[in-house]
N, C-alpha and C positions, 0 to 999 in steps of 0.2 A: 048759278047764282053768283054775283060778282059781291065782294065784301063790303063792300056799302048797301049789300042787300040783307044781309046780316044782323041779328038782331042783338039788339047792345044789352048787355049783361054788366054785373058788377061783383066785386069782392071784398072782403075785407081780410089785410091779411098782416098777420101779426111778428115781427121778429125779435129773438130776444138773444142775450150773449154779449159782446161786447161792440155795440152797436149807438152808442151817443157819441157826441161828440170827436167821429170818426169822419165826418161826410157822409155818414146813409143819407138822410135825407135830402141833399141836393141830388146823390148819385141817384135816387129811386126818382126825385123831381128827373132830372134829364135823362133816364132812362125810358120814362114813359111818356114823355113827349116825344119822343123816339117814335115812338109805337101807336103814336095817335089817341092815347090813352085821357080821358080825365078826370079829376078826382082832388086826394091831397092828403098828404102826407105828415104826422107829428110824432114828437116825442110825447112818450106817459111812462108813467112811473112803472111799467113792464120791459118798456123798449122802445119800439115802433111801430106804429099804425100805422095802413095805410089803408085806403078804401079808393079803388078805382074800377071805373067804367068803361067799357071798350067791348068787343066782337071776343066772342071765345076763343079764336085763334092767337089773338092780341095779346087777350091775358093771359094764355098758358104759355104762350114767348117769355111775357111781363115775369111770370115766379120763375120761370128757368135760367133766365138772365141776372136775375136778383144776388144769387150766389157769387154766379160769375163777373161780375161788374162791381163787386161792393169795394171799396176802398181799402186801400193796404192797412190800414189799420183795423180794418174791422173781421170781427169774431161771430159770426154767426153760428147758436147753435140751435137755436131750434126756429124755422119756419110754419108759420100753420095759415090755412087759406080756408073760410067758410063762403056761402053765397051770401051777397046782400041785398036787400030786397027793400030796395028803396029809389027813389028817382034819381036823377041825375043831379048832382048839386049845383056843375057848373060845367063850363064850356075848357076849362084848362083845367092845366093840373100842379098844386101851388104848394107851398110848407105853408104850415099854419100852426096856432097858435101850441102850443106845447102845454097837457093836461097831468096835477096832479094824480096822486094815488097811492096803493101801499106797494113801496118798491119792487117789483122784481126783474132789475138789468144792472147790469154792470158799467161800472166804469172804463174808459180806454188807460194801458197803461202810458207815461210820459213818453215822445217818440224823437228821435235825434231829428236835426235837422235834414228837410231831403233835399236833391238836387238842388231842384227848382228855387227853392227859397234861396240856397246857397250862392245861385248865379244870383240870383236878384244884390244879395248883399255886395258879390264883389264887383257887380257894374257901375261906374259912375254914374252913369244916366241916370241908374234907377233911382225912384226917390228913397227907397229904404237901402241905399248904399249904405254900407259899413251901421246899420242899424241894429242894434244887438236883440231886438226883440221882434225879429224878423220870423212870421208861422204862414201856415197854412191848415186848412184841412188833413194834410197829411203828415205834418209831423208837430212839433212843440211841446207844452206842457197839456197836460188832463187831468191824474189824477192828484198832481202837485197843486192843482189852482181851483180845483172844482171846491164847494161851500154843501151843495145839495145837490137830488134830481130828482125832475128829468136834468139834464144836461144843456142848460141853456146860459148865454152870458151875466145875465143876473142872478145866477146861482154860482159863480165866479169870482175869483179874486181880480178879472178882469172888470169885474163891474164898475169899479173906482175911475175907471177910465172910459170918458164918453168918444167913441165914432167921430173920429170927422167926415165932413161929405165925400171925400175920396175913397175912405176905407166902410162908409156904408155903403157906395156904389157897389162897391165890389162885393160887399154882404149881401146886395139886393140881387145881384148879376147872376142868372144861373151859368152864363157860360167860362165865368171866374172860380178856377179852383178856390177862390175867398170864400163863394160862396156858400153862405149861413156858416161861414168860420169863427166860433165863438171868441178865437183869442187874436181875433185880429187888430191889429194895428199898426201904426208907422210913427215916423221923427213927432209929427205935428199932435199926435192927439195918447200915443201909450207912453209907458212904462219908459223910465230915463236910467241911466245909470248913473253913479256920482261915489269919487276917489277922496277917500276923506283921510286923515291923519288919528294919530291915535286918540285924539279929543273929539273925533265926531267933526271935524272944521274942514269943509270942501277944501278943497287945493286949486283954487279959481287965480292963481296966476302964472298956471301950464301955456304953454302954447301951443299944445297938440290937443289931441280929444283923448279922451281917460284911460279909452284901451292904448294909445302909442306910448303916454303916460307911464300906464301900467309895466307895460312890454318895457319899459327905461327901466324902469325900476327893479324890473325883475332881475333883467341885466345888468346892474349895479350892485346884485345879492341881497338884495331886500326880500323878506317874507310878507307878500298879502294873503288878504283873507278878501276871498271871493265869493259872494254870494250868487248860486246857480240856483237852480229848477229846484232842489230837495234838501237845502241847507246850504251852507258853508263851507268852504276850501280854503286850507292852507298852501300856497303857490311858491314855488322859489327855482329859481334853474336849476335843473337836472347835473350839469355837468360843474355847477360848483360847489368842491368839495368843503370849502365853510360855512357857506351858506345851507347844504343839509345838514351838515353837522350842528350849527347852529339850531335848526330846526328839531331836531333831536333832543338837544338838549331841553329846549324852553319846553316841548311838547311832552317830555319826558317817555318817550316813545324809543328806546335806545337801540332795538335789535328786531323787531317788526317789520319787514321789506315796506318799503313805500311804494305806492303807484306811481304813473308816469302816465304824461299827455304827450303825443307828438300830433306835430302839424297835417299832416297824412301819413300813408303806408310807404313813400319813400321813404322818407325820414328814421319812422318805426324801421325798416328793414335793415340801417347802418348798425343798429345796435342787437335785434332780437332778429332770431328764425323764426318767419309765417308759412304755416301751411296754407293751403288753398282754402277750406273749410276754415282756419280761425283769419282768414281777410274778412269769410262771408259776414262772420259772428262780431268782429271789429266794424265793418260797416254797415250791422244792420240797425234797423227802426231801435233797437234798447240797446246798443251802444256798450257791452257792459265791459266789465276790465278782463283782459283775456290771459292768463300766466303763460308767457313763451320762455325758451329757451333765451340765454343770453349768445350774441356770437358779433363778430364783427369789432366795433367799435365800443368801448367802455363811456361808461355815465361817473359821476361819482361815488365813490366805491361807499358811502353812509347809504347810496340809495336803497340795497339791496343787501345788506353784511353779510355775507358768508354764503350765498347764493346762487343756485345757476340759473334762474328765472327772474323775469320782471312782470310784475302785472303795470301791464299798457292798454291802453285807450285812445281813441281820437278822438278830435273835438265834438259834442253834441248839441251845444248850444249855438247862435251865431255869436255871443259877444267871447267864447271857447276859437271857434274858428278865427274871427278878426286879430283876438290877443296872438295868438300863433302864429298865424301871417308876418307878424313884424317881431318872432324870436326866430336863433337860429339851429336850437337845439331843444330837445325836449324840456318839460317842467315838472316838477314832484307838484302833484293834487293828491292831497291827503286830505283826510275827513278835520273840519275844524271844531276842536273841541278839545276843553281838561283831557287831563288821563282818565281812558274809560268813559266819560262822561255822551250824555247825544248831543252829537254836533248841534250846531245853532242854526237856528232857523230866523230867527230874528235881528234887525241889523243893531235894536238897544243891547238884548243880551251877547251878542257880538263883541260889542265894541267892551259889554263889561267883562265877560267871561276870558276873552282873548288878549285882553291887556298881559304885556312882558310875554307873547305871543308872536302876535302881529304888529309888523311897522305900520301898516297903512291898511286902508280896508276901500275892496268895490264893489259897493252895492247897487242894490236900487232901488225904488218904492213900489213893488209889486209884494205883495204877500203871500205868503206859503204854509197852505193849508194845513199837510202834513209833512213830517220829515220823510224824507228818501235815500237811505243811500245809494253810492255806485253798485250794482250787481258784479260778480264775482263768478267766474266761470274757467275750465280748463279743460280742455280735451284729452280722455283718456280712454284708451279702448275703442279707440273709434267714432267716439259720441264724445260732444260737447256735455258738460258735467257740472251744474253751477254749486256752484262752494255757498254762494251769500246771493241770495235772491229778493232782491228792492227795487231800483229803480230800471223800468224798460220793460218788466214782467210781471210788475203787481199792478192792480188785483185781475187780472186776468183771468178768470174761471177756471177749475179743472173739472170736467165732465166727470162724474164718478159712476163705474158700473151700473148694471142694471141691479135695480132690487133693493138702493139706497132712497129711492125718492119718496119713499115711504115711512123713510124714517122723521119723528121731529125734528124742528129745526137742533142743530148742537153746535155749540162754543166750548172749542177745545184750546185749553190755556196757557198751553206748552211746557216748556222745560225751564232751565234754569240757568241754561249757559246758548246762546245764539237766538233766543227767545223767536219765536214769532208764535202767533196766532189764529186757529181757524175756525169759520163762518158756516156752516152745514147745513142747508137748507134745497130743497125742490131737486134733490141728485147731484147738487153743482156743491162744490168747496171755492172758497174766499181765503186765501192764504196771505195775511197781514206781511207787509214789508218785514226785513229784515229788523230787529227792535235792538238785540245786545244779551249782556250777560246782567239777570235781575238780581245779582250784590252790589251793583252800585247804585246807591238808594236812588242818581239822578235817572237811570237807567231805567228803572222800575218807578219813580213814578210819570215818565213819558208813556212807559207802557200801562199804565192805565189808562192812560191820555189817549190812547193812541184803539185800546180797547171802548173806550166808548166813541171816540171819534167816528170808524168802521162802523158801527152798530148805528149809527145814526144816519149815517151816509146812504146803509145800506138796507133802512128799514128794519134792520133786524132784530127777533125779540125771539130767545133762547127757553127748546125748551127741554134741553139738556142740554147737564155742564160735563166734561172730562178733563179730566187733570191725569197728570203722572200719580204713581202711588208712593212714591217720595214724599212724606209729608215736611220734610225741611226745606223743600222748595217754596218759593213766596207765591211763585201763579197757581200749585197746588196749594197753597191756604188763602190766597186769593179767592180761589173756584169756591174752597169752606166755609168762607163768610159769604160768597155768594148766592151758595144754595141754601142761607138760612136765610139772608134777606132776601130771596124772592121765588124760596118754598118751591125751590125745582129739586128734582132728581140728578145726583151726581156720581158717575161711574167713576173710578180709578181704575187706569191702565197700564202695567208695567212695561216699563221702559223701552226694552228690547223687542218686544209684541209689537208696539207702536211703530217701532221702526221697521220691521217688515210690511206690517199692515200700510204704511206709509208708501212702499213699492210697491205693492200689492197695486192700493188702488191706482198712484199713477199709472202703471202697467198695464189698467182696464183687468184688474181681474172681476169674476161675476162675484155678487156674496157668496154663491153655492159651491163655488170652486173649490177643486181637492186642494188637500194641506198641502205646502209646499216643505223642502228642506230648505231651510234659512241660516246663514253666517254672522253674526252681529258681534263687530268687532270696535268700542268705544273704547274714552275714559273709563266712565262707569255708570250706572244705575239699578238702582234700590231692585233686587231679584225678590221671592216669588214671597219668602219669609223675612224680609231686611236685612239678609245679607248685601255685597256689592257684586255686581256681577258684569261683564264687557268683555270678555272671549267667549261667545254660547254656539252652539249649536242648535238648532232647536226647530222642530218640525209646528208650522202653525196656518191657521187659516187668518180669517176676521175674528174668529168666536173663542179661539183661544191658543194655545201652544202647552208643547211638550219640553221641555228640557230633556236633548238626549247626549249633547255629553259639553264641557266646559274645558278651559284652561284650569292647571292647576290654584286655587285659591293662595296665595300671598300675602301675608300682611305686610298691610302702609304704615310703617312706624309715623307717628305724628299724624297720621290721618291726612285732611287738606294739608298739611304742610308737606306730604310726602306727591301732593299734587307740583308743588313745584320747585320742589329740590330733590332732581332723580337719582342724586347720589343714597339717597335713601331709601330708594326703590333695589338698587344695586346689592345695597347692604344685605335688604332681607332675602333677596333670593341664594344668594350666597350663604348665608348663616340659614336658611333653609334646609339647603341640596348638600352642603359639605362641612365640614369640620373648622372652623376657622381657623386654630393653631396651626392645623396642616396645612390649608391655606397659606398663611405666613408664611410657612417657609420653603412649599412650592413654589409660589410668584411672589416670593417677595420683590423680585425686579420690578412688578410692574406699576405705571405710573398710578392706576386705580388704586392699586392697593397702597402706594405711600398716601396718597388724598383720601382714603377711608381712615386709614390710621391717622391721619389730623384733625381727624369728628372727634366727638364725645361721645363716641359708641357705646359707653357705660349708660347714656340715658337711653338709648335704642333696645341694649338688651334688656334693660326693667323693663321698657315697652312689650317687648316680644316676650319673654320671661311671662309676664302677667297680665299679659291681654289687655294694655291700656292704653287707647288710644291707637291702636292699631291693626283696627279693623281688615279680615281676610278681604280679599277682592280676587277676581277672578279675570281683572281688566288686562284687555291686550294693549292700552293705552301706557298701562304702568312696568307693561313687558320689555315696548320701544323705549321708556325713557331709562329704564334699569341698564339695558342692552348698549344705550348710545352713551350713558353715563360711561359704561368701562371704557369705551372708545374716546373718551376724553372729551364730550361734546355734550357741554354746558353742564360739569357735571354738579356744579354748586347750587345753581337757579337757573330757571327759565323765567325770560319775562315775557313770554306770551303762549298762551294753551299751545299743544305742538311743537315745540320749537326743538326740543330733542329730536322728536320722530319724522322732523322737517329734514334736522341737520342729517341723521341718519342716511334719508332716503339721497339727498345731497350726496352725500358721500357714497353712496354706491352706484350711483349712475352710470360714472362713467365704465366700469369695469364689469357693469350687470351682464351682460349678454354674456361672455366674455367663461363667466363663475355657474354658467346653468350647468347644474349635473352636481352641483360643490355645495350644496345644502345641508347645515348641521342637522345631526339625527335628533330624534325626540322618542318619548316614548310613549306609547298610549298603555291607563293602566283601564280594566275592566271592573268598577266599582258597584255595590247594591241597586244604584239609582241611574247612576250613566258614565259613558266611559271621560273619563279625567287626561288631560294630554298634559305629560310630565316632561319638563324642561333640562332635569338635569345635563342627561346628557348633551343636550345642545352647550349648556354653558361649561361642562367642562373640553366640550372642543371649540368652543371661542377662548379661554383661559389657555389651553393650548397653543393656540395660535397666533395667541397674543405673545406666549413666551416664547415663541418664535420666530417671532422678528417678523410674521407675514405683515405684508402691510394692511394698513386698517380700510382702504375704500374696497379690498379684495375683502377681507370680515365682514364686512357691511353690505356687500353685495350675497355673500353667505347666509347670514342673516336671513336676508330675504328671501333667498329663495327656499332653505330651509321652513321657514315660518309656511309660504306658502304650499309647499308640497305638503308639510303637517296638515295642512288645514284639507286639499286637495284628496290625500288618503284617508282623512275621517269623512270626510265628506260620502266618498266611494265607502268606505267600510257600513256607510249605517247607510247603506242605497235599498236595501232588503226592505226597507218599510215603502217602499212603490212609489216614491216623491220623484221624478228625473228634472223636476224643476228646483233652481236656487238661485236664494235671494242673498245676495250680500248687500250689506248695509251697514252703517256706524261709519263716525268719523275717519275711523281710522282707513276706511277704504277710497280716501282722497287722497291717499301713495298709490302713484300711478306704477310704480314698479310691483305692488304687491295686486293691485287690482288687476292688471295687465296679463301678471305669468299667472296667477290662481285661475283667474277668467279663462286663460288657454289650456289649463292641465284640465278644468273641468270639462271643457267643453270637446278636447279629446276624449274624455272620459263619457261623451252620450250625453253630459249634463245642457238642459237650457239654462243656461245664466241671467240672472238679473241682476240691477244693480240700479238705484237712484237715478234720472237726471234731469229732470224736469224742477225733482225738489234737492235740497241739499242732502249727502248720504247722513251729514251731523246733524246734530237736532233740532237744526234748520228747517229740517222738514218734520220732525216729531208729532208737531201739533193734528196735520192730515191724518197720519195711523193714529193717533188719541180719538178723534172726531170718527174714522171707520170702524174701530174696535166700538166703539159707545153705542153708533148706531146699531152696528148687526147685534148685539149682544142686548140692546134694548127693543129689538122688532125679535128678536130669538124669545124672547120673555114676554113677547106682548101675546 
């Protein structure tokens, strides 16, 4: 029987995942006309329909193909195929109209420019030469410009802008990668750009076009403010040093490394070491800022203060690439915006917020739906490692284990410093862009903004809330007034649980899965009774944890104040572990000790003396800043979370390999509840070594590997409870030196390792283990 003898059959088959506004739908149109197929293909508020007719041969090609052919941007996670029993609609096979419903699909996340488009811009021929709003199906903006879904141009901040007949051709064309490309457009009919002065007043008697404009100016040492895909940038050359300096100042941003754009990976290569793996992660689809090695050629020295990294980027936008083109060295792209405050997304609030900022400003008239920043990523141990997860990765779906889909929908509210937010619903997690740190009132109320924006976008309607169990946090009293105004159910999740359960689920553990041993090394967070706790040990699954042994407990004279002046961290471990008068006149040589004796250490010891305001903590956050404080690195203030335990790790770099075997001792004591790891002796052979003259990047490489092996021997010592699995996680495990040696003692040692990296190790990802503790803990109850 020859296959026109065959009898025609049909299916309807559903895909769902990150599947709009990627190309499925032309890729499935010209895939089944391929195959002789007919039928037709639409977005709905699930994903993708399709329903097509052809010979059984045809169509079991049709779904095997499907996978394989879907477009770079798209995310397929679940396919389903039933029979349909219905006549033949039509003679072809066409996209059609796109149907509401109650949401269940995702958004594509924003995609850098690809080739294709790239040539287009730099050919003169073409009509969208040097066109800053130059897309395709396969790359541009998505969830930067989308309004609703399904995913279609009227549900766009493309919609302001009508099609000309050229760029509808190519919407109608299936054999035009344009084709059904919602954000398409050219010179004649999209989005313009325009270079204005600090009044908002075009600059219309240039004689170039805005980007060569720009590019003069930049070159001249002027500071713009650029409006991209997710907000705002602050711009100024790289290689002049009053011009970041200036930037520095106005932005008040004084000692926070800046980013940097180069024109490509030549460029990038004069200044920073690439490996093979971070080229990939620089030129893929989410573009994000990648921390290299500095080596080669220097920038200006404000770029990066005290530094041996740069986080760099290439261009992702086209009107990113064109400005480039015509500079001859990189450029600082920092987020625009107050201190603290979320960059602007607006080119009014722009022009207000930015003033004694920005000289000039280049926007355009396309609007942005929600903010995005750059993503933040670093390779350590092997794997890529993202530090700050916004733009190029959100909302991208995380599949979560078997045995979650079960659970009610849950909105888990996060933390209190790197904020973001999660979406829990049908197995899958929605993990909100990066948001900030919610004390800055502007900060926290975007992030409401930004919590109901999601929930709308995504259909979503919660029916559990999870918060931390920090009740001074605002998105924990946020979740409080929200579980009285809309009479849900609301779990509280301790800090350090979340964060495992946070690798956990990236990792694909099942709910049922054995307890694991877990490492959780932060600042701090609220432990089991409202102590502070951030050096734990602690054996846990989804459903709960054990505390089996901690860093020794510390008090933070001044509390927050003791967060960012570590000379005061220094103090207490000291007036802790040893005698002070002895002290004196031990090391009275040493520089710590003259800069301690210039405090008012008289108000520190009523502190400590009487328990005020100087809450014990347990944090290995407040270990590195004590630690880096003696070593004379920032010991007065830091102005920005980390910066001790940055500089630290800085300084021991280059002599790390060099010092393994040279790790100060520590001691573990055996207490009623769990074993406690005592520092003394560590710090009196750092104060030793200090009085003798060793130098400090060999102490600082000591340091770490000490710290590590501590951790590496408790680990081994509590193996007896049957866990050979460990999860490290907390902030503190984005020191690629301490992640790196502990990672390899353990894994000499039989251990599987885990560690964050899909989500942030810091509380970047918190929200996920909030949203998997709440589920399994509320299906454990059901």
């Amino acid at each position: 029987m020859s296959s026109s003898d065959l009898p025609i059959t049909a299916l309807t088959i559903r895909l769902q995942g990150s599947v709009q506004g990627v190309g499925m739908r032309p890729a499935i149109c010209r895939l089944a006309r391929q195959l002789g197929l007919s039928g037709q293909v639409w977005n709905d508020a699930a994903g993708v329909t399709i329903q097509a007719w052809g010979i059984a041969p045809a169509l079991a090609e049709f779904i095997r193909q499907i996978p394989l052919q879907a477009p770079p941007l798209a995310q397929i996670s679940r396919l389903d195929s039933n029979e349909l029993d219905a006549p033949v609609s039509s003679r072809e096979f066409d996209i059609v109209t796109s149907q509401a419903g109650a949401v269940q699909t995702s958004v594509a996340a924003d995609a850098a420019l690809c080739p294709a488009c790239l040539a287009e811009i730099n050919d003169p021929a073409n009509r969208r030469y040097r066109y800053p709003f130059t897309h395709c199906t396969d790359c541009g903006p998505r969830l930067s410009i989308v309004t609703a879904l399904p995913y279609d141009r009227h549900h766009t901040r493309m919609a302001a802008f009508k099609p000309c007949p050229a760029c509808q051709a190519e919407y109608e064309n299936p054999a035009d990668r344009r084709f059904h490309a919602q954000a398409n457009a050219c010179p004649v009919c999209g989005p313009r750009l325009e270079l204005v002065d600090q009044q908002g007043k075009a600059l219309i008697d240039l004689d170039a076009d805005v980007l060569t404009a720009t590019a003069a100016l930049i070159r001249g040492g002027h500071i713009i403010a650029i409006k991209g895909v997710g907000g705002f940038h602050l711009a100024c050359d790289a290689g002049n040093e009053t011009a970041v300096n200036r930037l520095r100042q106005r932005k008040q941003r004084y000692a926070k490394p800046f980013a940097i754009m180069a024109r490509d990976l030549v460029m990038l290569a004069e200044y920073v070491a690439i490996s093979a793996l971070e080229q990939q992660l620089l030129q893929s689809s989410a573009a994000p800022i990648v921390l290299l090695p500095q080596q080669g050629k220097a920038l200006a020295g404000a770029v990066a203060p005290a530094d041996d990294k740069l986080g760099c980027m290439l261009p992702y936008t086209p009107a990113q690439h064109i400005l480039l083109q015509d500079l001859s060295e990189p450029i600082v792209l920092t987020s625009a915006n107050v201190h603290e405050a979320p960059p602007c997304i607006t080119n009014q609030v722009a022009l207000e917020q930015l003033q004694g900022i920005a000289d000039y400003y280049l926007w355009h008239d396309r609007d942005i739906s929600r903010r995005l920043d750059d993503s933040v990523l670093r390779v350590m141990a092997g794997q890529p490692r993202l530090l700050r997860r916004a733009r190029g990765y959100v909302p991208q779906t995380l599949p979560l284990p078997a045995g979650f889909a079960a659970a009610p929908p849950v909105l888990a509210l996060g933390g209190q410093l790197k904020n973001t937010f999660c979406l829990l619903q049908r197995g899958q997690a929605i993990m909100s862009a990066h948001i900030g740190d919610l004390e800055n009132a502007a900060v926290f109320t975007d992030y409401r903004q930004q919590l109901d924006n999601y929930q709308r976008l995504f259909g979503f309607q919660p029916g559990l809330l999870a918060v931390d169990q920090h009740e001074a946090y605002l998105s924990t009293q946020l979740g409080r007034q929200m579980q009285l105004d809309l009479a849900l159910p609301l779990l509280s999740v301790q800090h350090h649980h979340a964060h495992i359960a946070a690798c956990l689920a990236e990792q694909g553990f099942d709910l049922g899965a054995a307890p694991v041993l877990a490492v959780v090394l932060d600042g701090l967070g609220q432990g089991a009774t409202g102590e502070l706790w951030g050096g734990e040990f602690m054996l846990a699954d989804y459903f709960g944890y054990q505390r089996l042994a901690a860093f020794q407990a510390i008090a933070m004279p001044g509390g927050a104040q003791a967060m960012r002046q570590p000379w005061r961290n220094t103090y207490a471990y000291l007036q802790n572990y040893f005698d002070w008068r002895q002290l004196q006149r031990d090391y009275a040589q040493l520089e710590i000790m003259t800069f301690l004796n210039q405090q008012n250490l008289a108000v520190l010891d009523t502190m400590l003396a009487q328990q005020l305001n100087a809450p014990l903590s347990s944090s290995c956050g407040r270990w590195f800043d004590a630690l880096a404080a003696a070593l004379g690195i920032c010991p007065a203030a830091v102005s920005y979370e980390g910066q001790a335990a940055v500089g630290l790790e800085i300084l021991a770099t280059p002599v790390f390999g060099a010092q393994r075997g040279q790790g100060y001792p520590y001691q573990r004591i055996d207490t009623a509840d769990k074993l406690v790891l005592s520092w003394r002796p560590f710090w009196l052979a750092v104060l030793n070594d200090l009085n003798l003259g060793v130098a400090k990047p060999v102490i600082a490489a000591r340091i770490h590997h000490g710290l590590a092996v501590a951790i590496a021997e408790t680990v081994i010592s509590l193996g007896n409870i049957g866990a050979d699995t460990v999860v490290l996680s907390g902030g503190v495990f984005q020191n690629r030196l301490l992640l790196e040696e502990l990672s390899g003692l353990l894994r000499s040692a039989g251990k599987q390792v885990l560690s964050p990296s899909l989500l942030p190790a810091n509380d970047g990802g918190l929200a996920l283990g909030q949203a998997a503790v709440a589920a399994a803990q509320y299906l454990a109850g059901a």
